[in-house]
C-alpha positions in Angstrom: 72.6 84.6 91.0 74.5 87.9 92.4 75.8 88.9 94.8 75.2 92.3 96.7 77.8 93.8 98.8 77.8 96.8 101.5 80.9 98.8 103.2 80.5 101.2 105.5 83.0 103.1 108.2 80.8 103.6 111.3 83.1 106.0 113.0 83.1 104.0 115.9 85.5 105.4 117.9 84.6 105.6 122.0 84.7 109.2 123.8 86.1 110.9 119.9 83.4 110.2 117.6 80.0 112.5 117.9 77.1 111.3 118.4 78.5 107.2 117.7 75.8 105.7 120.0 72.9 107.2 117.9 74.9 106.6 114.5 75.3 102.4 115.7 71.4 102.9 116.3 70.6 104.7 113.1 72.6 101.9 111.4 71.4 98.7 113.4 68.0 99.9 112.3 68.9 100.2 108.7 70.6 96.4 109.6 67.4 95.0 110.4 65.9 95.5 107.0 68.4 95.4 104.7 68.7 92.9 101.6 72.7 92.8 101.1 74.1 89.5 101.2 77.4 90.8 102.5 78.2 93.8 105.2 81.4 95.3 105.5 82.4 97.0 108.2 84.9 99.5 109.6 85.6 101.1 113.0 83.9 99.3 115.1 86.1 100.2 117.7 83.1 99.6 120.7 83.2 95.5 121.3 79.2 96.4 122.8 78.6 98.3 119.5 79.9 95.2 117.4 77.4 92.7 119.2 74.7 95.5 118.5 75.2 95.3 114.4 75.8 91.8 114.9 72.3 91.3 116.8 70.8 93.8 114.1 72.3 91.7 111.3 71.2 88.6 112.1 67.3 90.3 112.2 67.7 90.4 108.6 69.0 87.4 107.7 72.7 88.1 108.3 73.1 85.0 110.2 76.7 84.5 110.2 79.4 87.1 111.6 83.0 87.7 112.3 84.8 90.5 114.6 88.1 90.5 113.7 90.8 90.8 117.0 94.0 92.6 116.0 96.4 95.3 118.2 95.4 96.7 121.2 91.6 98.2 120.5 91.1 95.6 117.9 91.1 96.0 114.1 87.6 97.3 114.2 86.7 95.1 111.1 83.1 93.1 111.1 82.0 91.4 108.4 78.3 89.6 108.0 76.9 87.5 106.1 73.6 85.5 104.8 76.1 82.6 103.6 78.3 80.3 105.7 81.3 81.1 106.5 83.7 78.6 106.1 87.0 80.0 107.1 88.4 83.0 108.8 91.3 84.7 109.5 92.7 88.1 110.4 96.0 89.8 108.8 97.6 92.8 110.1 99.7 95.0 108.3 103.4 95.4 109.1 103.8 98.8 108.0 100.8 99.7 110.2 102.0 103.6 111.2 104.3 105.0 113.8 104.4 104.3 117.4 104.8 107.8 118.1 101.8 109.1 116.7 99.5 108.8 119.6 97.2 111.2 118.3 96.6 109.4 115.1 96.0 105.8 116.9 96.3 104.1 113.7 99.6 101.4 115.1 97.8 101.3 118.1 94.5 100.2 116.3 96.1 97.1 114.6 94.9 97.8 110.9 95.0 94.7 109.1 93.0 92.9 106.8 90.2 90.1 107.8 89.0 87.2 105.4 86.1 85.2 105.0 85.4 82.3 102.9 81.5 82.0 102.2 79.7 79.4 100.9 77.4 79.9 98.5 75.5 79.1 95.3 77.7 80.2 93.4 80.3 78.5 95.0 83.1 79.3 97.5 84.0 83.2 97.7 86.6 84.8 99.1 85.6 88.3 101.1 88.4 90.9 102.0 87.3 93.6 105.0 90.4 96.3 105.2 90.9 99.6 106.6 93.8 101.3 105.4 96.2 103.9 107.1 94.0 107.2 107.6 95.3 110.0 105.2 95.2 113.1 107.7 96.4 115.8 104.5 94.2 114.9 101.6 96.3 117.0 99.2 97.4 115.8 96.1 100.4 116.6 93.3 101.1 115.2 90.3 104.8 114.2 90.0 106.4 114.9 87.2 106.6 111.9 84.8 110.5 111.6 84.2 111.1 111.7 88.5 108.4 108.9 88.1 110.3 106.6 85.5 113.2 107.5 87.3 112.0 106.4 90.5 111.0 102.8 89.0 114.7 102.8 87.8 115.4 102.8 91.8 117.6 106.4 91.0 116.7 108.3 94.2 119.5 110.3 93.4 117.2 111.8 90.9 114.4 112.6 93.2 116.8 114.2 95.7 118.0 116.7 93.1 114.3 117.2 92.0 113.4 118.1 95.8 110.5 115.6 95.3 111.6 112.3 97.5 108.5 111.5 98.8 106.9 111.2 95.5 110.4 109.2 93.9 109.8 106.6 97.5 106.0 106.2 96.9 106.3 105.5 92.8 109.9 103.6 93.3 108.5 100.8 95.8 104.7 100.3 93.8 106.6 100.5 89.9 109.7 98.3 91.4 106.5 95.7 92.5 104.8 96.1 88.9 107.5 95.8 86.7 108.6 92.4 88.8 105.0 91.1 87.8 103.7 91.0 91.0 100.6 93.4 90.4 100.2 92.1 86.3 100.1 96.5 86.6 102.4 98.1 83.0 104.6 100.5 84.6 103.5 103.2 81.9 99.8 103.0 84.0 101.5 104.8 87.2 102.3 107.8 85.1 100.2 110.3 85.5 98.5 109.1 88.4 98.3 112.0 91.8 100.3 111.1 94.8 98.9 112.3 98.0 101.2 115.0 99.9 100.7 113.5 103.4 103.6 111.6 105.0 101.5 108.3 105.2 101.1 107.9 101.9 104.2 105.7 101.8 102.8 103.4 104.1 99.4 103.0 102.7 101.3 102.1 99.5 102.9 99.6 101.3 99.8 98.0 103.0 97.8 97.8 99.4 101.1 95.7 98.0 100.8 93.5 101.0 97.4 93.2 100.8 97.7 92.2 97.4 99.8 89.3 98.5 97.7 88.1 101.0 94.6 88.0 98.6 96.8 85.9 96.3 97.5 83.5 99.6 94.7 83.0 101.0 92.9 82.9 97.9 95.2 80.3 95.9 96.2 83.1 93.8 92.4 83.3 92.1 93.2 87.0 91.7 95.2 86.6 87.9 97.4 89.8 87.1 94.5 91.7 85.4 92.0 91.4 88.3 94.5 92.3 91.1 93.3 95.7 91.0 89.3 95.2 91.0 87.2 95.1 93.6 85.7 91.6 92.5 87.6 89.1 90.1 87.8 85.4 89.2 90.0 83.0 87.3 89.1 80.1 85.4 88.6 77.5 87.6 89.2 79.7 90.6 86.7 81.6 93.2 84.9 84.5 93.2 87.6 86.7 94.8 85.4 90.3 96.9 87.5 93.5 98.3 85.4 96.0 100.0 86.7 98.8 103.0 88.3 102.1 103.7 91.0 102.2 101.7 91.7 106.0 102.8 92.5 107.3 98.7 91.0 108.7 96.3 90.5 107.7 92.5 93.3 108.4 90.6 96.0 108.3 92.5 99.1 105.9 93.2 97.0 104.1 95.4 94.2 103.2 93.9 95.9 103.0 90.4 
């Protein structure tokens, strides 16, 4: 048996989005039909356009649904399912953005991540739904590869003189978390990976380590070190383990890598 798995940003967001109320129709129709055993998500900002997908879902089989709640317009994560769901819960990130970026909305919104354990035939699976910190640049550099060895060193002195502290800050934090263990990641695969020029790129680092601990939580640790990075994993003896969302990065890059 497989199992098939769809993610999708909606651009849900009321009065901002264009044309959302056709786009929720467009996709509740697709809904109705569809032959995914798992939906993911993201921006679903509109609590009347969440019971509309859920309505739509359930037409096709998709009997069993979550809205996750978080922050003040809600996390905008909804996950569906053909399987039972067994357990639920709803994690939000505590680097989640800046309180004084209105126009960006994104510690207003709550991001988090929300879990769902199915049951199915192939026994009990874990399902991650996450949308990560928007990216508002989407320019990338490549650091240069002693700042970044430096940086997992923890020598910020080095990336001050190099000009180049927001690269040293984002490879110091996720190379200080891999050479602990923690992400089963060699330091030598950061090299060479892009770092994204934006100043939220620190944070979105941050949220993927976290998340990475709350996969390992929830899930009894059935993410190993070599599958921590995947988008599905098991361990002997463990569950099927599912990550699926906007994760806001490109291949590539620190992220991601």
């Amino acid at each position: 048996m497989s199992l098939s798995v769809l993610t999708l940003n909606i651009w849900g967001l009321w009065l901002v989005s264009k044309q959302r109320a056709e786009r929720v129709k467009h996709i509740c129709d697709y809904l109705r039909t569809c032959t995914e055993d798992v939906v993911l998500l993201q921006e679903v900002w509109v609590d009347d356009d969440a019971q509309l997908l859920i309505r739509a879902g359930r037409a096709a089989g998709l009997t069993h649904a979550t809205h996750f709640r978080s922050g003040v317009f809600g996390s905008g994560l909804v996950t569906l399912s053909r399987h039972a769901i067994a357990r639920h819960g709803v994690w939000r990130y505590a680097a989640g953005g800046y309180a004084s970026s209105i126009g960006c909305g994104d510690y207003y919104a709550g991001k988090g991540v929300g879990w769902v354990r199915l049951s199915t035939p192939l026994g009990e699976v874990d399902v991650f739904n996450t949308h990560l910190h928007a990216n508002y640049c989407h320019d990338y550099r490549q650091p240069d590869a002693s700042l970044v060895r430096a940086a997992a060193a923890a020598t910020a002195s080095i990336g001050e003189e190099r000009g180049d502290t927001a690269a040293a800050s984002a490879a110091a934090a996720a190379l200080e978390a891999a050479g602990r263990g923690r992400l089963g990641v060699p330091a030598e695969a950061w090299l060479g990976s892009r770092v994204a020029d934006d100043d939220d790129a620190g944070l979105r680092v941050s949220q993927l380590l976290e998340l990475t601990e709350i996969m390992r939580l929830a899930s009894g640790d059935a993410c190993n070190g070599s599958d921590a990075t995947a988008s599905s994993s098991s361990s002997s003896g463990g569950r099927l383990v599912v990550l699926g969302g906007d994760l806001n990065c490109k291949p590539d890059t620190l992220e991601v890598d």
